[in-house]
C-alpha positions as CSV (number, residue, x, y, z in Angstrom):
1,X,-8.7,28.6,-14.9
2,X,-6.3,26.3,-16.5
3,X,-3.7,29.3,-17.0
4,X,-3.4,29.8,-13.3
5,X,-3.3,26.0,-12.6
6,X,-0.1,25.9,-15.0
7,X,1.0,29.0,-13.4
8,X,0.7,27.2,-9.5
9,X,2.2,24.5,-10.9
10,X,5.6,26.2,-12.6
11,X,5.9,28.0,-9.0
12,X,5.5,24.8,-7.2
13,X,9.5,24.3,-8.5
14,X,9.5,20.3,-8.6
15,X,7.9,18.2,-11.3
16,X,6.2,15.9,-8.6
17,X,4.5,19.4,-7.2
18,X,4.0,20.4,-10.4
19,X,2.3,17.3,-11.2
20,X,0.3,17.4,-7.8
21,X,-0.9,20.6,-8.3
22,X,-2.1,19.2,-11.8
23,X,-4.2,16.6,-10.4
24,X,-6.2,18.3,-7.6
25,X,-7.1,21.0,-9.9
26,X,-8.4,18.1,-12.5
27,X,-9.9,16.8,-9.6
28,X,-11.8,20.3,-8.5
29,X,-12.5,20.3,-11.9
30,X,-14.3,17.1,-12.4
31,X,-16.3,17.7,-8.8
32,X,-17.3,21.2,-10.2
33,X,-19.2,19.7,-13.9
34,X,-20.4,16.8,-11.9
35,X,-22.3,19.3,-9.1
36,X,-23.3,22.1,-12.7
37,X,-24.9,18.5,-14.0
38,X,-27.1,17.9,-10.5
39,X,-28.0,21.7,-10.6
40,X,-29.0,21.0,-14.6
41,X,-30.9,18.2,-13.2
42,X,-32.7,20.3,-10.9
43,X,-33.5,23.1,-13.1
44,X,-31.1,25.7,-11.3
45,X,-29.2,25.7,-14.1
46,X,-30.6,26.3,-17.9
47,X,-29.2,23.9,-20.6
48,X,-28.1,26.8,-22.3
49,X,-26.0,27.6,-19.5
50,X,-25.0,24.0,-18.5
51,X,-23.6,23.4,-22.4
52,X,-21.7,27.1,-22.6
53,X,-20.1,26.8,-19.1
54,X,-19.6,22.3,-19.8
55,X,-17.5,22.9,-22.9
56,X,-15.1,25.7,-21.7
57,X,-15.1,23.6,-18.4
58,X,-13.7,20.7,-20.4
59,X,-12.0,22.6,-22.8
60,X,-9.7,23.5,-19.8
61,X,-9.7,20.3,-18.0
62,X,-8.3,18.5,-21.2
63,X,-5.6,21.3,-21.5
64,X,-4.4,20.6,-18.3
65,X,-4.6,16.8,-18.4
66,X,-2.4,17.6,-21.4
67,X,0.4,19.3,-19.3
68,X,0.1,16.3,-17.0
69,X,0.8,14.1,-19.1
70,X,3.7,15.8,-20.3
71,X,4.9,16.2,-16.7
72,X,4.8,12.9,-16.1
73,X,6.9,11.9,-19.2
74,X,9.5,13.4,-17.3
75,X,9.6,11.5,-14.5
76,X,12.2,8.5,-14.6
77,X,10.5,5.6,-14.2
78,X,11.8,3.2,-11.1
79,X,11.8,-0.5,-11.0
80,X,9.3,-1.8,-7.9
81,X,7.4,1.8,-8.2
């Protein structure tokens, strides 16, 4: 998942799309473990399950908060903004 997130991103062309694209897939990313956590919860899901598909979940939600964070270093920053 986080390969085709970098992938939309490089195609998005600008660092501000590339950067947008960034977030709303963190953002998916966060929704999705929060909703596997309610079905752990619930019992739908095992804890086997919840704790193999929650680390490589995170696993690729930190790689791509890494290429945010780069992204963002090259952003100039502007006085007032």
């Amino acid at each position: 998942m986080a390969q085709k997130a970098v992938e939309a991103a490089r195609v998005a062309g600008s660092t501000e799309g590339e950067i947008q694209i960034l977030q709303d897939r963190i953002e998916s990313m966060t929704a999705n473990l929060d909703r596997m956590y309610m079905d752990r919860l619930s019992g739908i899901l095992s804890e086997d399950d919840f704790q193999r598909i929650c680390l490589k979940m995170k696993s690729d939600r930190a790689k791509l908060e890494d290429q945010l964070r780069e992204l963002k270093k090259r952003i100039p920053r502007h006085s007032g903004g």
